[in-house]
N, C-alpha and C positions, 0 to 999 in steps of 0.2 A: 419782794423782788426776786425775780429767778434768778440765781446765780450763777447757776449751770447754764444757762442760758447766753447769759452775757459775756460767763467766760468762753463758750464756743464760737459766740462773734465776734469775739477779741480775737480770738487765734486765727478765723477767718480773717478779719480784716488787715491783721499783720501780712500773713500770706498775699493777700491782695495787694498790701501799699510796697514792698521789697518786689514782688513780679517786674517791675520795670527796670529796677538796680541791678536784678539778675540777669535779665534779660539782656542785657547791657553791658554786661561782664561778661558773659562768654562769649568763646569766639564765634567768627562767621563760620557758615550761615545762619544767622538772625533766627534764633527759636521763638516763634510767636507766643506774646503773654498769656495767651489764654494755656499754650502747652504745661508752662509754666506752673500756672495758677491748677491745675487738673493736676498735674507732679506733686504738687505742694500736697493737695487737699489727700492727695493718698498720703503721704506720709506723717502730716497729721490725725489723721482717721482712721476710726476702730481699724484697721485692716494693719499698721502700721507705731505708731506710737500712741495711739488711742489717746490723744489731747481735749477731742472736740469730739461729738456725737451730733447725729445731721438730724436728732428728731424734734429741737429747738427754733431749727434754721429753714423746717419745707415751705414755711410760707414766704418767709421772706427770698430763697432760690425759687418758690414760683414765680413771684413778683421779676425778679432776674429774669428767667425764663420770660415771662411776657413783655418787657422791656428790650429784650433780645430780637425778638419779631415783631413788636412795634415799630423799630429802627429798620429791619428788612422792609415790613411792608412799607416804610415810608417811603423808602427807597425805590420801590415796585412802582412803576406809572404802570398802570392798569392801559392807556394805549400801545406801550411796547408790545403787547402780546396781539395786537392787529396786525402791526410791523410784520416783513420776513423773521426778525429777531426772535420773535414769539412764534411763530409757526412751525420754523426751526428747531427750537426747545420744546415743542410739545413733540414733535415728531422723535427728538433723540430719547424724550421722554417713553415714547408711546414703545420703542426699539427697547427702550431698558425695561421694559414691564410685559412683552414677550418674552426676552434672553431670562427675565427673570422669574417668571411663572417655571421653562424650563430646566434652571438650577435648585429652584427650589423643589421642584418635581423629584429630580434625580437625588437631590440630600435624600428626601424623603423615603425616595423607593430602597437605597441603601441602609434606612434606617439610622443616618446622621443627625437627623431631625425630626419633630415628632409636630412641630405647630408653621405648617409651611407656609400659610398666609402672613401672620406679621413677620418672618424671617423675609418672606419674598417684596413686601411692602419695601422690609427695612432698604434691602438694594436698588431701591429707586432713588433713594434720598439724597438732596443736595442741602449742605449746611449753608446758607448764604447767610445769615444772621451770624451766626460762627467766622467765617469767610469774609465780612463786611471788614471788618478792624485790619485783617492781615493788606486785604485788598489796599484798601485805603493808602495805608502805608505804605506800601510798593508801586502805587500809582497805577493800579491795573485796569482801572475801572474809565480811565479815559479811551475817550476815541470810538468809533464801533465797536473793537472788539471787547468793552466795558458794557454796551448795550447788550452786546450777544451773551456775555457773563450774566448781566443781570436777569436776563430774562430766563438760562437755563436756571439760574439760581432759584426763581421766583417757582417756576414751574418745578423743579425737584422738591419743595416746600409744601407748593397748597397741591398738588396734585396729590401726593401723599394722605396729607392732612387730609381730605376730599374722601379720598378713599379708606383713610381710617376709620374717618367717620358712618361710610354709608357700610361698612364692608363686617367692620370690629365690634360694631356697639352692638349692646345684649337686645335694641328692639328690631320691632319692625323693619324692615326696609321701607317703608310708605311714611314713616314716625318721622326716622332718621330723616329721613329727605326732605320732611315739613318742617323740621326742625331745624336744618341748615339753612333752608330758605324763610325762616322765620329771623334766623340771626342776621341773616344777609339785610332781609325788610329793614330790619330794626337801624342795621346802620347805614342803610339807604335814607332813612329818617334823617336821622343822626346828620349824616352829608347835606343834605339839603336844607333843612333846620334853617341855617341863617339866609338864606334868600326869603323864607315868612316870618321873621323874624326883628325884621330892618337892619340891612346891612349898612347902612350910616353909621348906626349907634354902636351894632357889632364891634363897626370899624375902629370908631371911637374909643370902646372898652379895648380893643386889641392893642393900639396904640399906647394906650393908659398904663394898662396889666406889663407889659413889657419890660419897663422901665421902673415900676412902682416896686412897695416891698411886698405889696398885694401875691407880685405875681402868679396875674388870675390865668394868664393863659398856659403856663407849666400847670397850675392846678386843675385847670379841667383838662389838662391833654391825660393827666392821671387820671381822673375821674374817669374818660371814654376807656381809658383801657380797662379799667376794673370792669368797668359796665359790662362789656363787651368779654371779658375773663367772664364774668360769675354768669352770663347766657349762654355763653359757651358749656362751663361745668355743668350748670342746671338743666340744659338739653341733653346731657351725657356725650357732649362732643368735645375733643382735643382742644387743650385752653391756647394751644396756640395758634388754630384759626381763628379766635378771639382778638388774638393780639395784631397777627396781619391784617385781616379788619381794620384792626382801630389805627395801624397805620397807614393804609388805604383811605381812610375816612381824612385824617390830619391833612395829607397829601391833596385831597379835594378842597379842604375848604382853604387852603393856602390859594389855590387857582381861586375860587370861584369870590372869593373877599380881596383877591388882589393887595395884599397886606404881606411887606415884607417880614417873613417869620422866622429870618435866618436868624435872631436872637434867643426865638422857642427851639430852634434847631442844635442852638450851642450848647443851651440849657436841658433839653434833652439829651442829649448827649454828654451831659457832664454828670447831671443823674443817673444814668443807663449804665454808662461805661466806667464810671467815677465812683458808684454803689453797689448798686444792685445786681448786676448783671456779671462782676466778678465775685461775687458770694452766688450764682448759681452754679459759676466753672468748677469753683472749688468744693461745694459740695456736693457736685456731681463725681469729682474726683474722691471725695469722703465715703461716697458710698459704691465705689468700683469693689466690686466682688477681687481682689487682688490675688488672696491664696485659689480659690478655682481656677484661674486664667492660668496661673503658675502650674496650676495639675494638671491643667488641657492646653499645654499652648500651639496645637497643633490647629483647632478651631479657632483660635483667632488668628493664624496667618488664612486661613482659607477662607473666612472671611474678607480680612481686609483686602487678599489678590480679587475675590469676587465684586467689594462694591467697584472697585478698580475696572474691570473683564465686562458687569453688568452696566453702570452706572457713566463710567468712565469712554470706554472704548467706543460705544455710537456716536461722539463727538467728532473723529474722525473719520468717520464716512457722510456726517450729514451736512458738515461744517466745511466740506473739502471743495464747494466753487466758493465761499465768500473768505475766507480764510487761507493762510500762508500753512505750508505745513507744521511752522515750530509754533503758532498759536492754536492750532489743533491739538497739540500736544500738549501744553500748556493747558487747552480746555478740557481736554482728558484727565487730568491729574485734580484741578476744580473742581469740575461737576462730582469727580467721585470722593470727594471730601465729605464728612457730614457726622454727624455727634447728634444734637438732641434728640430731635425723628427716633433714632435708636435707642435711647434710655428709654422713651415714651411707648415705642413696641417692644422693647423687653418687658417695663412693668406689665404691659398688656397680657404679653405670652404668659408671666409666670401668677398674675391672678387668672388666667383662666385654667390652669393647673395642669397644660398640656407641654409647655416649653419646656425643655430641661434647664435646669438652673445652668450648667456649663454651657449652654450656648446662648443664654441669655448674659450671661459676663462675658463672654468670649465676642459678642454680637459688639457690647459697648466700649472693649476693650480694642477693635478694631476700628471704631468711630475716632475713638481719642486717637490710636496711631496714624492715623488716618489724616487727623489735622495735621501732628506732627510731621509727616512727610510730605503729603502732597502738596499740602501750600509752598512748601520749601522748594520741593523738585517745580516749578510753575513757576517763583519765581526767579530760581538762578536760569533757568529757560531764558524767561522773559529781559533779566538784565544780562544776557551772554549776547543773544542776539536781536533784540528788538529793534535796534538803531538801523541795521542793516537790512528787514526786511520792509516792505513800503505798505502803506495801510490800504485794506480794500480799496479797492477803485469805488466812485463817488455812483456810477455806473450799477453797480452791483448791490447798491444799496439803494431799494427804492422808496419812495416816503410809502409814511401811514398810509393803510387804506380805508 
């Protein structure tokens, strides 16, 4: 039996199960669990009291990781992005990945940075998976301006991922791009599956599995994400467009079987947010390069004002006929939220041996402040003045096209 092993997931899991008692003890404004749990995982880790070590723990923080964008992409209706909502978020998208070729340009030519594509990637990214739990809780996610959230959210995510993919990976460009649309095939399969299938019987096992101790439809919603994880990895692509996939995919066959699965919904979510997914917070905090960021902490304020300036600020020019001015601002502070994206392009930067190691801690150390503030600043926003300002006009918002 591994000892060390299990004592690292003891210390994690303590960290995990007190996040909520802490959270709950200090005062307002409401520090989100996840800040929390990232606080903790540094103070128990090499970096800090050196309790736990995270080389026991990557599979099961991947598993976190991919259970983290399972629940985004669930959340993603793939029609929101025909909407205005979606066209919108590509557009604020397509504005932060100008501004941000730009700043990365100018690091560069100053000699601040030496690997300016995943740096320039990284300030595109929106954490919406990270972002989902806080959301939730504060109620942000009603109304349109919940749709317009979700869909920056969605598109700061796979646009990314997208472009890590065709952009970072060591093949081809012609590989890459067979390869992406080989995963897509696969769970384009996957989706359609139970209409050749017989959806009676489907229906029948769904309704069974549910309630039984079986529970068959928690086990293959596990089953699709590994799936879809280990085709991801084996094409050399980001295992969490794997994951948005296999949330995407869940989200389909819920329509297309008409089978209330708000009990697989609970139950994912009590696995996701209950296991796995805060043993990835905290061992992302276990492995914050801590003393670096303390010896440069000039690069990580210049970071974090940048995802803010790149990421952030074209919400307020693109969002400004359907949107009040204080939820532009509000979606300014959102969109430029974001964490895992950036652990995944710092590892990038520093296997390909061009990143400096201070601006790859500096890059993730401004993701983590990043949650901690911005969700905060969004929602004392949102509950100062939300009541008094009136939701888009019904006008302004036109259906699917």
């Amino acid at each position: 039996m591994d000892t060390k092993g299990l004592q690292a997931l003891l210390a994690v899991a303590v960290v995990a199960a007190l996040a909520p008692a802490i959270a709950a003890a200090l005062p307002k404004p409401k520090v989100p669990q996840i800040v929390i749990m990232i606080l903790s995982g540094i103070l128990i880790g090499p970096a800090v009291l050196g309790l736990a070590n995270t080389s026991s723990l990557t599979l099961l923080s991947n598993v976190g990781l991919g259970f983290l964008f399972l629940l985004a992409g669930y959340e993603l209706d793939p029609a929101l992005l025909r909407e205005r909502a979606g066209r919108l978020a590509i557009a604020g998208w397509c504005i932060s990945a100008v501004i941000a070729v730009g700043a990365a340009g100018g690091l560069t030519a100053i000699g601040y940075v030496r690997d300016y594509v995943p740096i320039g990637l990284a300030l595109t990214t929106t954490a919406l998976g990270t972002l989902l739990p806080i959301l939730k809780d504060n109620d942000l996610l009603a109304g349109q301006f919940g749709r317009y959230v979700l869909a920056a959210g969605a598109v700061g995510e796979v646009f990314p991922i997208l472009a890590i993919a065709l952009v970072l990976t060591r093949r081809r460009e012609f590989v890459t791009t067979a390869s992406i649309a080989l995963i897509c095939g696969a769970a384009l399969l996957i989706a359609v599956a139970p209409r050749f299938l017989g959806e009676q019987k489907l229906r029948a096992l769904i309704r069974q599995g549910q309630r039984a101790t079986a529970q068959t439809t928690l086990r293959w919603s596990f089953v699709l994400l590994l799936v879809l994880l280990v085709l991801a990895a084996k094409f050399g692509l980001d295992v969490v467009l794997g994951a948005v996939i296999a949330g995407v995919v869940l989200r389909s066959w819920s329509r297309w079987m008409g089978v209330d699965i708000t009990p697989l919904e609970q139950k994912l979510d009590a696995v996701g947010y209950g296991v796995f997914i805060p043993i990835f917070f905290v061992v992302s905090g276990m492995k914050l390069a801590i003393g670096t960021i303390i010896a440069n902490p000039l690069r990580l304020v210049v970071f974090l004002v940048l995802l803010l300036v790149v990421r952030g600020l074209p919400a307020l020019f693109v969002y400004r006929k359907v949107l009040p001015a204080r939820q532009r601002v509000e979606m300014t502070f959102i969109t430029a939220t974001t964490m895992p994206l950036l652990i995944a392009l710092a590892e990038i930067g520093l296997s390909d041996g061009v990143m400096l190691r201070a601006n790859a801690a500096a890059l993730v150390g401004a993701g983590v402040l990043s949650v901690l503030i911005y969700p905060l600043i969004a929602v004392a926003l949102a509950r100062r003045g939300r009541r008094s300002d009136p939701e888009p006009s019904a006008e302004a918002e036109p259906d699917a096209s």
